[in-house]
Backbone as ProteinMPNN parsed JSONL, in Angstrom:
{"seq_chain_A": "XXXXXXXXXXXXXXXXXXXXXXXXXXXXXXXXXXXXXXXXXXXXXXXXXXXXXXXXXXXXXXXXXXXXXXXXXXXXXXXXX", "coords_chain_A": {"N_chain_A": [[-129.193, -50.181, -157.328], [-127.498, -51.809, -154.453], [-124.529, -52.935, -154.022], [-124.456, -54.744, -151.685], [-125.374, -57.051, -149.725], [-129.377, -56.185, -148.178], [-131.684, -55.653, -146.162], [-134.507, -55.858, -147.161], [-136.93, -52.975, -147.404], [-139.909, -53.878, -147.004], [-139.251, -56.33, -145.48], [-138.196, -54.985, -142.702], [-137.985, -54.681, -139.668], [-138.82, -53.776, -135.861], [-136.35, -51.612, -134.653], [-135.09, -50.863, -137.015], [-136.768, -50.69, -138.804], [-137.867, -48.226, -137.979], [-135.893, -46.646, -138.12], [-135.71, -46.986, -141.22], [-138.142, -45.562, -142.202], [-137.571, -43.03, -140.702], [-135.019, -42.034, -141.89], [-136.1, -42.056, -144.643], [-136.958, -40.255, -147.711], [-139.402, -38.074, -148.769], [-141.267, -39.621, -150.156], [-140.65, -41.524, -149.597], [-138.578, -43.234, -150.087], [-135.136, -44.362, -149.751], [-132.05, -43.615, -149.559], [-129.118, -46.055, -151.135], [-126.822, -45.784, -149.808], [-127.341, -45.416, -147.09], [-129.287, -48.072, -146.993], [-127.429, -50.008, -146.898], [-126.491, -50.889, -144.258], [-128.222, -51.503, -143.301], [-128.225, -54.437, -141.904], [-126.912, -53.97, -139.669], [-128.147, -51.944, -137.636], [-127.186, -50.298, -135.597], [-125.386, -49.172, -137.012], [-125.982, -47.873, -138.882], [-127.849, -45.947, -138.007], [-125.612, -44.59, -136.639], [-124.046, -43.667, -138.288], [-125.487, -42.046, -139.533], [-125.598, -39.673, -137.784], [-122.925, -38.856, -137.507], [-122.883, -37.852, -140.116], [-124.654, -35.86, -140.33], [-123.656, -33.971, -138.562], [-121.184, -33.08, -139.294], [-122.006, -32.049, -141.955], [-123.465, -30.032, -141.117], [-122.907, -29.507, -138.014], [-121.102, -27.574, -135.971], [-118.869, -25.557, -137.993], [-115.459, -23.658, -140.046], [-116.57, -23.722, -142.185], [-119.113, -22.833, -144.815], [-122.259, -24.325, -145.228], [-122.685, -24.664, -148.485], [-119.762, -24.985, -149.078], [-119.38, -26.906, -147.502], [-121.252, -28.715, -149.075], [-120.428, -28.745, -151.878], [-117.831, -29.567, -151.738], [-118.391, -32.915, -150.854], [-119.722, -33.049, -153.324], [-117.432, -32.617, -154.916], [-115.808, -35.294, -154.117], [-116.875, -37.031, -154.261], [-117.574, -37.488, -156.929], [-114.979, -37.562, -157.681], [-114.408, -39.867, -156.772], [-116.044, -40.926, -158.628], [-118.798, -41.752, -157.929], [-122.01, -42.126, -158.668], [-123.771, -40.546, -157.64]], "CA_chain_A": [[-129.23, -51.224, -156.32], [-126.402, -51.642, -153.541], [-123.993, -54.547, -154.0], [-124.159, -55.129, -150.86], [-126.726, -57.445, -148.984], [-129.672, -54.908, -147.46], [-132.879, -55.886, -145.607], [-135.617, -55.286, -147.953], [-138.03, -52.182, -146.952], [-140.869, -54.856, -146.172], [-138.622, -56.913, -143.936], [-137.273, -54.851, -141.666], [-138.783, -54.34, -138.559], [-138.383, -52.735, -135.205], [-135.713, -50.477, -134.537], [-134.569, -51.035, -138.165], [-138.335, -49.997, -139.456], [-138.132, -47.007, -137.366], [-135.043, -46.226, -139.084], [-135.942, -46.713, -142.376], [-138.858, -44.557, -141.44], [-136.944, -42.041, -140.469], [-134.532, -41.815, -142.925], [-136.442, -42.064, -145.905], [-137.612, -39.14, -148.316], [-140.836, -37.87, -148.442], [-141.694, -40.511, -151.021], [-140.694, -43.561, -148.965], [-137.081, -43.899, -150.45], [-134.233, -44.857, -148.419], [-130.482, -43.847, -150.098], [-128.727, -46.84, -150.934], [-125.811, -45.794, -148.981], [-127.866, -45.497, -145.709], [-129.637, -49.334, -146.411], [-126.275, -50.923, -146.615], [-126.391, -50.654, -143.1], [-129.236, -52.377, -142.67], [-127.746, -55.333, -140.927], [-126.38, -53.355, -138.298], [-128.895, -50.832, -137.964], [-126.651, -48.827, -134.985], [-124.111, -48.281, -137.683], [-127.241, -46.743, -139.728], [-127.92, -44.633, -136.708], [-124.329, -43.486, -136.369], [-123.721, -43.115, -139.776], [-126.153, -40.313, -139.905], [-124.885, -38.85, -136.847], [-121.446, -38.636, -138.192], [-122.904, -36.839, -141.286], [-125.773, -34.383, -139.825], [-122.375, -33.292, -137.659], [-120.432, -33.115, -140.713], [-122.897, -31.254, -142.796], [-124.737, -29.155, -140.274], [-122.207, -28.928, -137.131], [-120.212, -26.028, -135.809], [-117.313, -25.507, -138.925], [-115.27, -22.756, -140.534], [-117.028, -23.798, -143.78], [-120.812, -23.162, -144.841], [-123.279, -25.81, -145.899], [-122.636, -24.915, -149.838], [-118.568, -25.339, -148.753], [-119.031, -28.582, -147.242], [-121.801, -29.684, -150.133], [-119.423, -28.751, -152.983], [-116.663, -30.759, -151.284], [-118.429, -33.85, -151.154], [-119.406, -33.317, -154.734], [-116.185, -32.989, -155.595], [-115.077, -36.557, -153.458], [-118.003, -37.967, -155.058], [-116.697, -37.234, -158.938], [-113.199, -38.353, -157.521], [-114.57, -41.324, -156.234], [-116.843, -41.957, -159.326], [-119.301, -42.409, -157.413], [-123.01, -41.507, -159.278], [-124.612, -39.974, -156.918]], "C_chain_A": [[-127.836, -51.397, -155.72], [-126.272, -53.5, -153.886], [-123.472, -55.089, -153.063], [-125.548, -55.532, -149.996], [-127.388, -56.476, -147.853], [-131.242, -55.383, -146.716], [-133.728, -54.839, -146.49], [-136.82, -54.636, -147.124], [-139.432, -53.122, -145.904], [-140.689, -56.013, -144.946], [-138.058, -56.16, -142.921], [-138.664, -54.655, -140.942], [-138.32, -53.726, -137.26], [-137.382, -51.674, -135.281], [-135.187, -50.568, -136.196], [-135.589, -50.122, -138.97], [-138.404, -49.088, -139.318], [-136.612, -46.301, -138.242], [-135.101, -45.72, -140.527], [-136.674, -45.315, -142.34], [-138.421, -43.497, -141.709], [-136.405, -41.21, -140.839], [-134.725, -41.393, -144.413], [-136.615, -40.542, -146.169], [-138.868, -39.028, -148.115], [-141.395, -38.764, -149.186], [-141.371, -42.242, -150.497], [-139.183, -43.775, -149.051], [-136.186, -43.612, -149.604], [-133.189, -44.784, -149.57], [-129.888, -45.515, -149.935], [-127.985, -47.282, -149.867], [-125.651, -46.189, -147.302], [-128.557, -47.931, -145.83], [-128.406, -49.917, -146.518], [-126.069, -51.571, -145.383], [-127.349, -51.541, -142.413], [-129.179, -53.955, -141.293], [-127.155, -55.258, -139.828], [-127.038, -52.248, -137.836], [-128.408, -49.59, -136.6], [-125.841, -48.472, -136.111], [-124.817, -47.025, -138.732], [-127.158, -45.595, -138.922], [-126.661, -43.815, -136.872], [-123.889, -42.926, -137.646], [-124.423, -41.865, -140.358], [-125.859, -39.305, -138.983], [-124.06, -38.357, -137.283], [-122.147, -37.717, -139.23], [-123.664, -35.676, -141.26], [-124.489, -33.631, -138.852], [-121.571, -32.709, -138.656], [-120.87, -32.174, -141.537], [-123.254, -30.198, -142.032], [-124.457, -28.859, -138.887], [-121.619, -27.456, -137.26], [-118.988, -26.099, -137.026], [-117.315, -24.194, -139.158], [-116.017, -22.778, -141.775], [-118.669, -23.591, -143.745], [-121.191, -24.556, -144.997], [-122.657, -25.656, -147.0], [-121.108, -25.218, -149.693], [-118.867, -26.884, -148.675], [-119.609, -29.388, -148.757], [-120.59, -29.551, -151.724], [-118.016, -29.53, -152.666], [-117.338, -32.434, -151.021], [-119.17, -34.232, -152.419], [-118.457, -33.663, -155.641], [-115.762, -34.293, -155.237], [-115.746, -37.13, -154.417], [-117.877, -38.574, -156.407], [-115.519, -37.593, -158.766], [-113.074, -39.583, -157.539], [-115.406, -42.331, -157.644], [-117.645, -42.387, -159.187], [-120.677, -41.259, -158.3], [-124.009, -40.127, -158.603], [-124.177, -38.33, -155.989]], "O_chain_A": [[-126.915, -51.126, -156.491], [-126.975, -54.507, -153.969], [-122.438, -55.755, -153.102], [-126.469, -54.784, -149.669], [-126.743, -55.991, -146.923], [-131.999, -55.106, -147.646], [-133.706, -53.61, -146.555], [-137.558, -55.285, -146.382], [-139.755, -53.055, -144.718], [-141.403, -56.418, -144.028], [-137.327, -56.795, -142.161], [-139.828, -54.533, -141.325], [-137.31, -53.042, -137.423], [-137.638, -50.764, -136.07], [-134.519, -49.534, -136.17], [-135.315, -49.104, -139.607], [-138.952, -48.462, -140.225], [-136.744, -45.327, -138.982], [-134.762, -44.629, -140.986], [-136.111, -44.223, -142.414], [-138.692, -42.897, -142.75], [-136.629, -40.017, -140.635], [-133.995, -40.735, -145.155], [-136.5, -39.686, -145.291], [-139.481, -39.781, -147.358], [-142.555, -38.801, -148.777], [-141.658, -43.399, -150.804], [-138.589, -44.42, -148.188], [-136.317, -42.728, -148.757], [-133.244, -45.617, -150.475], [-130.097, -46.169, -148.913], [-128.065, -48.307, -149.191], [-124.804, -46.731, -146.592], [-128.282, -48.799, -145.002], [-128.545, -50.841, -145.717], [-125.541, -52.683, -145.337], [-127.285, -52.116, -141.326], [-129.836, -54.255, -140.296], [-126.874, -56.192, -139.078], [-126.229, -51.36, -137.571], [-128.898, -48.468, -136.474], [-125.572, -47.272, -136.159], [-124.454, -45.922, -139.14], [-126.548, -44.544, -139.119], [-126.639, -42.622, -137.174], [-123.435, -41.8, -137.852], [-124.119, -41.046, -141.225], [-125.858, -38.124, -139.332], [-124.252, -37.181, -137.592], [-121.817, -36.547, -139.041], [-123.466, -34.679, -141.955], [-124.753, -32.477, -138.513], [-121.436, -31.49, -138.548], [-120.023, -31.357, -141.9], [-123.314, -29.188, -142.732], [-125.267, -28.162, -138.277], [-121.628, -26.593, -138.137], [-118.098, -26.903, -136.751], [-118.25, -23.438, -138.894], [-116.055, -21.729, -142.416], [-119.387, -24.063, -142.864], [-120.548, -25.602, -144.904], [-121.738, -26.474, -147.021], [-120.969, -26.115, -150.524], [-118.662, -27.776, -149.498], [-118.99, -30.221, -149.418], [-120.164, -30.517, -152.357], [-117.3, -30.002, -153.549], [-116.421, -33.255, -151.025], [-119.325, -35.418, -152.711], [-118.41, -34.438, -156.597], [-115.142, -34.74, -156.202], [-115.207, -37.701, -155.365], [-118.022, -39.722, -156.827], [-114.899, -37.993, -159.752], [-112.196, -40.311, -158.004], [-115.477, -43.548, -157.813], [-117.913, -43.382, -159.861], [-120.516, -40.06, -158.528], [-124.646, -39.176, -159.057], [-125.02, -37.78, -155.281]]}, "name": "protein", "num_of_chains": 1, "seq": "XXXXXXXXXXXXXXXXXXXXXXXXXXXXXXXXXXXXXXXXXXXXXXXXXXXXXXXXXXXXXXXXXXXXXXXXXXXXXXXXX"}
């Protein structure tokens, strides 16, 4: 759970809903990281922009490059996920 206040799945609605939506897995679930966002739901939007660019733009690096570098941040950061 995010320790940070998140509009619960059943409350959100329009463009927020469509978000979730969107976002989710094939099972419904929504990354924490992404509902954080919830209360601003362009920063949701851009926040995946920024990272489908990031991940999956033009770079010198592959996909398994980039994904092993934010594994590594991730384990730097401590962060579980």
């Amino acid at each position: 759970m995010a320790w940070i206040p998140y509009v619960p799945d059943e409350d959100a609605s329009g463009l927020l809903s469509r978000l979730y939506e969107s976002y989710s897995d094939s099972n419904g679930v929504l990354d924490h990281i992404l509902k954080i966002h919830s209360l601003n739901p362009r920063s949701m939007r851009d926040h995946m922009e920024l990272y489908s660019h990031l991940m999956r733009g033009p770079s010198p690096l592959s996909r398994v490059q980039r994904e092993m570098i934010a594994v590594a941040v991730s384990v730097a950061n401590d962060c579980f996920y």
